[in-house]
C-alpha distance (Angstrom), angle and dihedral (degrees) to the residues before:
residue distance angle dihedral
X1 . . .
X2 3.74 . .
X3 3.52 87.1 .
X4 3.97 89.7 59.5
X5 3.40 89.8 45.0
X6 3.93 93.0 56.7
X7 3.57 92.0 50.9
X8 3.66 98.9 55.6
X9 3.73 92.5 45.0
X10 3.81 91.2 51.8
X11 3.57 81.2 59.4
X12 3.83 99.8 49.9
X13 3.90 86.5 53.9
X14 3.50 93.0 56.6
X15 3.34 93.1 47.9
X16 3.64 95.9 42.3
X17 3.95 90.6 -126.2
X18 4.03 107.6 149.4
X19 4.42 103.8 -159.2
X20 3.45 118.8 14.9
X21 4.32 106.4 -159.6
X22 4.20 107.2 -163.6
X23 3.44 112.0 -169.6
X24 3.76 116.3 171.3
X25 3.74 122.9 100.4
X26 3.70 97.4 -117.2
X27 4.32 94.2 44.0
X28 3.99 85.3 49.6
X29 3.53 91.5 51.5
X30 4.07 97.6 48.1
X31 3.66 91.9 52.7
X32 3.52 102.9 37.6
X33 4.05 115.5 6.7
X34 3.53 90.3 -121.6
X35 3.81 97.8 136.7
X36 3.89 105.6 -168.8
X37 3.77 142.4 155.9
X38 3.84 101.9 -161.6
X39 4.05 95.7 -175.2
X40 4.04 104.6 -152.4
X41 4.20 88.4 -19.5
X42 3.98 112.6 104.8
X43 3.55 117.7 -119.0
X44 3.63 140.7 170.8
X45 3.75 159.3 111.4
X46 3.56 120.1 -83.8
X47 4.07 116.0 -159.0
X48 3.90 127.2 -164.8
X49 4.21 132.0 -158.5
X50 4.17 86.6 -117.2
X51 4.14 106.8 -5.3
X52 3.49 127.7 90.0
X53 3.82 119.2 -93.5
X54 3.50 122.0 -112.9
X55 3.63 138.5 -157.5
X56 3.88 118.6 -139.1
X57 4.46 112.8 -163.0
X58 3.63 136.2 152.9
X59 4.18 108.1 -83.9
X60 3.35 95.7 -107.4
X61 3.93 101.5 64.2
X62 4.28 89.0 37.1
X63 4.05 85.0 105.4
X64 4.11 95.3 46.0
X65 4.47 81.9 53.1
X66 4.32 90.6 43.4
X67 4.33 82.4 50.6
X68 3.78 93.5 62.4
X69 3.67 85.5 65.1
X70 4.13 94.9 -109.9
X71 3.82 104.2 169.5
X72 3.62 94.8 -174.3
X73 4.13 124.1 80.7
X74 3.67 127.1 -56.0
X75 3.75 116.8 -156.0
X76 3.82 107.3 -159.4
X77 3.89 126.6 -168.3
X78 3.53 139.2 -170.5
X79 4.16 127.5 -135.2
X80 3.64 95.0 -105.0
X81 4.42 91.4 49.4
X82 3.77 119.9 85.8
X83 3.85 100.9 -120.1
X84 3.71 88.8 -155.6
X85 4.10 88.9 67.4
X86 3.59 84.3 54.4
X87 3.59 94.3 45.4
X88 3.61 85.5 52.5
X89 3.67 103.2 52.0
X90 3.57 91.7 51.6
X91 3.37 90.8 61.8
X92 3.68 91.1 48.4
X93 3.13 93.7 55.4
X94 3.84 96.9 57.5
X95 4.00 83.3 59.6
X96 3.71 81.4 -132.0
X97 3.87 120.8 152.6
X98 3.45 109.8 -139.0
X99 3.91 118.6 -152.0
X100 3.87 97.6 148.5
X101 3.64 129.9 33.5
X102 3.58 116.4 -173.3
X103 4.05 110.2 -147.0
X104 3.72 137.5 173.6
X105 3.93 98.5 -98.8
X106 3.51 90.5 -175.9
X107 3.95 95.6 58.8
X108 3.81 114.2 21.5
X109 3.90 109.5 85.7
X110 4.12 116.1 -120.8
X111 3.68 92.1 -111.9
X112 3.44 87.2 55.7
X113 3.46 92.5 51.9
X114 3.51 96.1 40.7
X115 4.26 87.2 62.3
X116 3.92 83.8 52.4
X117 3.48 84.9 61.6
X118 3.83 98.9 47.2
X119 3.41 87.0 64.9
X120 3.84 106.2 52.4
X121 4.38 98.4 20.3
X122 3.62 90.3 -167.2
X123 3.88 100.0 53.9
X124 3.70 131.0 136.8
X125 3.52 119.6 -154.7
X126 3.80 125.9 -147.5
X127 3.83 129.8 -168.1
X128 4.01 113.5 -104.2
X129 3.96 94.7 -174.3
X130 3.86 97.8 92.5
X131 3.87 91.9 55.3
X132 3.49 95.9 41.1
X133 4.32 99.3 50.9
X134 3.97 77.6 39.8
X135 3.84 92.9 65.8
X136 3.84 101.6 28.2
X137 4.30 84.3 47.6
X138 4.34 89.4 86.0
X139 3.53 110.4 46.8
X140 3.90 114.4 -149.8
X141 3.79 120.7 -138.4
X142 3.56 100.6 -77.5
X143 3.32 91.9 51.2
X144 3.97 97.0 59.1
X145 3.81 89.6 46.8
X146 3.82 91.4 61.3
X147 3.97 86.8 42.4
X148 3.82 82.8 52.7
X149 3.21 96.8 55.1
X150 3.65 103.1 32.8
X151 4.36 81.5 57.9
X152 3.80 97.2 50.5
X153 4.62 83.4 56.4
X154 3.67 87.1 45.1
X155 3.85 90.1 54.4
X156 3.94 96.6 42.6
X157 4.13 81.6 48.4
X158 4.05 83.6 65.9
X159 3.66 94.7 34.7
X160 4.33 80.8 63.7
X161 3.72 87.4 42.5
X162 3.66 92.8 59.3
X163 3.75 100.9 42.6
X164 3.53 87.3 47.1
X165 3.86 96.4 65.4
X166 3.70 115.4 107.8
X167 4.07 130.0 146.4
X168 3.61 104.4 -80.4
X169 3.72 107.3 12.4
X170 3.83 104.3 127.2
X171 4.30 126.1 -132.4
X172 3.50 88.7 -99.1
X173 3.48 103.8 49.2
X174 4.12 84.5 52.2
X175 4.12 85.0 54.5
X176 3.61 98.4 52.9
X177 3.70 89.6 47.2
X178 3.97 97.7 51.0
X179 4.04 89.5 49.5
X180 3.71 92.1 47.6
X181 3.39 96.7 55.0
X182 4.07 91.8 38.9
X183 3.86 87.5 49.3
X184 3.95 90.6 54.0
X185 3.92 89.5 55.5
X186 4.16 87.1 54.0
X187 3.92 96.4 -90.1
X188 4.25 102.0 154.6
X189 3.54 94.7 -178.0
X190 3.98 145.8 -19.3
X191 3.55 138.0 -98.5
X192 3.99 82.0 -119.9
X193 3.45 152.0 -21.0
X194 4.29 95.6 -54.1
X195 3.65 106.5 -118.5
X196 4.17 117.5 -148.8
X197 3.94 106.3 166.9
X198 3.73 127.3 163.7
X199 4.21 146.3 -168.3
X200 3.57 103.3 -1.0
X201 3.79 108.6 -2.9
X202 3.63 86.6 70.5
X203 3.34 94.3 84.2
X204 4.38 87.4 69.8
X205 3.70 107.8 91.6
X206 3.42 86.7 -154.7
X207 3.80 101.9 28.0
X208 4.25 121.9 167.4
X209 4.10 110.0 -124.0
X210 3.76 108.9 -127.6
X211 3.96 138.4 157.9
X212 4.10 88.9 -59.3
X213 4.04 95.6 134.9
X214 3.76 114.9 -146.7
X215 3.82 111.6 -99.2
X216 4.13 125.6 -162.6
X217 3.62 104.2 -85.3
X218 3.46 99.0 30.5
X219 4.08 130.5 135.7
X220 3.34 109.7 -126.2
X221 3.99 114.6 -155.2
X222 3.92 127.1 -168.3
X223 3.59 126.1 -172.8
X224 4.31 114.5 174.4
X225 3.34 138.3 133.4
X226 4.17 133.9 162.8
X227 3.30 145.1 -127.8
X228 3.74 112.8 -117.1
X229 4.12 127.8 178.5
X230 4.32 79.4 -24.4
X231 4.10 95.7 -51.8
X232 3.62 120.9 110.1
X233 3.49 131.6 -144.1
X234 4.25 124.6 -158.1
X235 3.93 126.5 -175.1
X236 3.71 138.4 163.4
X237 3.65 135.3 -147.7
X238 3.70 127.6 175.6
X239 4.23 112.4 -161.8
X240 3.78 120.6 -179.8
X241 4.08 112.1 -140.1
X242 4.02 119.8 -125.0
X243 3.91 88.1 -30.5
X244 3.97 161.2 14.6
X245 3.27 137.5 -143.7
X246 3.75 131.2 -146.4
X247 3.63 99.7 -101.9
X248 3.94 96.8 45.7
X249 3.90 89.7 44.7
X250 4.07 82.6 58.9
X251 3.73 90.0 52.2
X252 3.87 99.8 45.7
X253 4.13 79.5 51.4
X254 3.47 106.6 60.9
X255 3.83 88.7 36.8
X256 3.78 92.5 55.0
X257 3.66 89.0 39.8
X258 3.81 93.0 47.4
X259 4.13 95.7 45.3
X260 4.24 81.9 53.1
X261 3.57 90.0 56.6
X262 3.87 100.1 51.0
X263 3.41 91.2 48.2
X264 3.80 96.0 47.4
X265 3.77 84.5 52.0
X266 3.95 99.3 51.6
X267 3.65 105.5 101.2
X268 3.91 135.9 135.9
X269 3.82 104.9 -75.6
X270 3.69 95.3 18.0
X271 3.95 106.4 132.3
X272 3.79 108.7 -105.7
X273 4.08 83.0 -122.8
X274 3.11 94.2 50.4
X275 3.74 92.2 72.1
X276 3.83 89.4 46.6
X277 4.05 84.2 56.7
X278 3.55 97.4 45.9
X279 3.94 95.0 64.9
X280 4.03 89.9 34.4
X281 3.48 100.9 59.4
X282 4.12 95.0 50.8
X283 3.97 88.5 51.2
X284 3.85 92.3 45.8
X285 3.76 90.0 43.8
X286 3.90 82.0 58.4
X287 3.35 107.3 52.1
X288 3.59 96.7 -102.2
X289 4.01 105.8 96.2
X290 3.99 95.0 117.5
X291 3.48 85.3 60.3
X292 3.83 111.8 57.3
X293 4.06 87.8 78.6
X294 4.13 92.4 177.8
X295 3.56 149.0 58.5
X296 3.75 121.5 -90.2
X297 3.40 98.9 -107.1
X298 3.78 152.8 -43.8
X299 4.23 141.4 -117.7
X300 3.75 113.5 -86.2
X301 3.67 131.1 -153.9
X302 3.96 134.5 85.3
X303 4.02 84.1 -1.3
X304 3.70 111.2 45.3
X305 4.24 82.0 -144.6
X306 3.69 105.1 43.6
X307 3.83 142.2 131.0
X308 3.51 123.9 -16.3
X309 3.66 107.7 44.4
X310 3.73 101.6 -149.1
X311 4.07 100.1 -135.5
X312 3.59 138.6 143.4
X313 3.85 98.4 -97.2
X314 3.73 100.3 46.5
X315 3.89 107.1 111.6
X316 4.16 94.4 177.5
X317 3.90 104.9 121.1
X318 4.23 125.1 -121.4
X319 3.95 109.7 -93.0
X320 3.92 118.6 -155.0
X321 3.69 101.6 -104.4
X322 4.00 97.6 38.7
X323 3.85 110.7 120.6
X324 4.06 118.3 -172.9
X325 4.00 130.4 146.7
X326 3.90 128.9 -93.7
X327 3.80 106.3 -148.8
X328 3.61 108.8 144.5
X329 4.10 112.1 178.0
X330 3.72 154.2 -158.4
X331 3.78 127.9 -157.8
X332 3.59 118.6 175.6
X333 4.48 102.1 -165.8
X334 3.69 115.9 -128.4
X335 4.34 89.8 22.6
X336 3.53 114.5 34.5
X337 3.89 161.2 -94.8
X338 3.73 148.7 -104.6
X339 3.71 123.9 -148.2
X340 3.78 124.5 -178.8
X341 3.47 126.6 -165.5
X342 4.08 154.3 -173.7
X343 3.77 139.7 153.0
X344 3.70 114.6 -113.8
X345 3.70 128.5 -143.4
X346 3.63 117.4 -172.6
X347 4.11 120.7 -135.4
X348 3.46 137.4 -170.4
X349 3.78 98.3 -85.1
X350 4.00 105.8 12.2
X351 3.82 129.6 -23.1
X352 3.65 149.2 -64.1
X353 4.02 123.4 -126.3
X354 3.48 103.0 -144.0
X355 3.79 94.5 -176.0
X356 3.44 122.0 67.6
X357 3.56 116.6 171.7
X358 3.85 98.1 127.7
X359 4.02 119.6 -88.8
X360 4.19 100.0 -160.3
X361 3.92 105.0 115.2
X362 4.41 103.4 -94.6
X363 3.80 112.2 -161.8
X364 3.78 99.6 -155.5
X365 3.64 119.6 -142.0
C-alpha cells in the first residue's frame, strides 16, 4: 500500500497539490485496504506531499481499518462529532498549508465539498480521477490472482444457473439459487444485482428478474459476478431451454462469432477501439448492427465498471496488466437477445480469458 501511496504523492508534488482527501469505497480500498461502505458517515484517506496519510472513519469501524495492517494514523469519530473538525485537526497537525486539495469530483457530493472549503476559504480544488484510474489501470500480480479467483466463482455461479433451468421455475427462483450456492463457498456479496432473464426480456441489456417462469423455447440469459478480497468479477452466458429456432440460432452465431473476434484482437498495442470494431463489424456484416446498442466492454477490477471504457472512439492502446470484459450483444425488442461474455486480462503477447464457463450455444433439456 505504501507503494500506492508513493505514487500518488509523487503526483501531488508535481502538481503542486498539498492534501489529497479520496473518498470512494473502491479509491480507499486501493490505497489502503480499508474496504468500507460508510452509509451517510464520512470516511476517507487523507494524503500529504511529505506527512503520513491518515484515514478518518466513524469509531466503530476504527478496528476493521487497524486489521488491514495500516501503520499510519486512524482518526476515529463518533455520530454526535463533526468529522470535518477532525478532518481539520489532522491537517493541523501536519503544519501543512493547504492551497490545493485534490478530490474525486466525480464522487464526493458538493456539500461535501463545500465543508472542505469551510475549512481552508481560499482552496482550489483539482480532480484526482485521472491519476487514480491511471494507477489502478495495470493490475500487479496479486491483483490478477484475486481476479482469478473471483472468475472461476463467477463461472460456477452460471454452472448453478444452468442446472437450475427447468419448465416453470421463474428468474427469481434461478437468482436465489445461484447466491445460495455462491454464499456457501464464502461469497459475501456480488459484483451486482445477478441478472437471470428469459423468452422475451432477454432482449433488455439491463433487464429486472421477476416471476417470468422459463418456458420451452426460451433464451435464457445470466449476467453475475462477485466481489472477492475487493475485486469483482462479471460474465455472461446466454442458454436456450429444450430448443432453438432458426432465427435465434443465427443470433447466438454472430454473437459467439463476434465475442471470438474481440478477444482474438485484444493484444498489447491493439487500439482500445479496435476491439470495439472487431465485434461491430461481424454483427453489422449480419444484419444485426441496430441491435448491438453498447460499447464492447468496460475496465474491471475493484469496480466491476471502471476505467477504460471500452468504446468505439477510444484510441488509448492495451497495456499488459489491463483486465476489462468482452461482452458484445444483440437484443432484438419484442423477441429477444443474446449476450456473451468474459473478463479479459491482458499479457505480454496476447490475452488471458479469465472466465471459463464454456461459450458454445447449450440447449438445456
Amino acid at each position: 500500500m505504501e507503494k500506492r501511496i508513493n505514487e500518488l504523492t509523487n503526483w501531488m508534488k508535481q502538481e503542486n497539490i498539498e492534501f489529497a482527501f479520496i473518498t470512494s469505497t473502491a479509491n480507499i480500498y486501493y490505497l489502503s485496504k480499508f474496504y468500507t461502505h460508510p452509509h451517510e458517515r464520512v470516511a476517507g484517506v487523507g494524503v500529504f506531499q511529505n506527512e503520513e496519510p491518515f484515514i478518518i472513519c466513524p469509531k466503530m469501524e476504527m478496528a476493521s481499518a487497524r486489521n488491514t495492517g495500516w501503520s499510519f494514523e486512524i482518526v476515529g469519530y463518533d455520530d454526535t462529532e463533526n468529522p470535518w473538525e477532525f478532518i481539520h485537526n489532522a491537517i493541523q497537525k501536519r503544519k501543512v498549508s493547504v492551497a490545493t486539495i485534490a478530490i474525486e469530483k466525480e464522487h464526493l457530493s458538493f456539500e461535501r465539498g463545500e465543508k472542505l472549503q469551510n475549512l481552508f476559504p481560499n482552496v482550489e480544488f483539482k480532480a484526482v480521477e485521472d491519476k487514480l484510474n491511471e494507477l489502478r489501470l495495470i493490475k500487479d500480480e496479486s491483483e490478477l490472482a484475486i481476479l482469478r479467483e473471483a472468475a472461476k466463482l463467477a463461472d460456477f455461479g452460471v454452472e448453478v444457473g444452468v442446472s437450475a433451468i427447468k419448465e416453470g421455475v421463474t428468474e427469481l427462483e434461478i437468482v436465489a439459487k445461484i447466491e445460495y450456492e455462491l454464499k456457501r463457498k464464502g461469497v459475501r456479496e456480488m459484483s451486482f444485482s445477478t441478472m437471470v432473464l428469459t423468452g422475451a426480456k432477454t432482449a433488455a441489456p439491463h433487464g429486472v428478474p421477476g416471476l417470468d417462469d422459463i418456458k420451452k423455447g426460451d433464451l435464457v440469459l445470466f449476467d453475475l459476478g462477485v466481489i472477492l478480497d475487493g475485486y469483482c468479477s462479471d460474465i455472461t452466458r446466454t442458454v436456450a431451454y429444450h430448443s432453438i429456432n432458426e432465427k435465434q440460432q443465427e443470433v447466438y452465431d454472430t454473437v459467439l462469432k463476434a465475442q471470438l473476434a474481440a478477444v482474438e484482437a485484444s493484444k498489447p498495442g491493439t487500439e482500445i477501439g479496435i476491439i470495439d470494431k472487431a465485434a461491430r463489424d461481424i454483427i453489422r456484416a449480419a444484419g444485426y448492427g441496430e441491435y448491438f446498442t453498447h460499447r464492447i466492454g468496460h475496465g474491471l477490477g475493484i469496480d466491476v465498471h471502471e476505467f477504460p471504457s471500452l468504446n468505439a472512439t477510444n484510441t488509448n492502446p492495451l497495456r499488459t496488466g489491463m483486465t476489462y470484459t468482452i461482452e458484445p450483444g444483440i437484443y432484438i425488442p419484442n423477441i429477444g437477445g443474446v449476450r456473451i461474455e468474459d473478463d479479459i486480462y491482458i499479457t505480454d503477447s496476447g490475452c488471458e480469458v479469465l472466465t471459463k464457463y464454456p461459450k458454445e450455444l447449450q440447449i438445456v433439456k
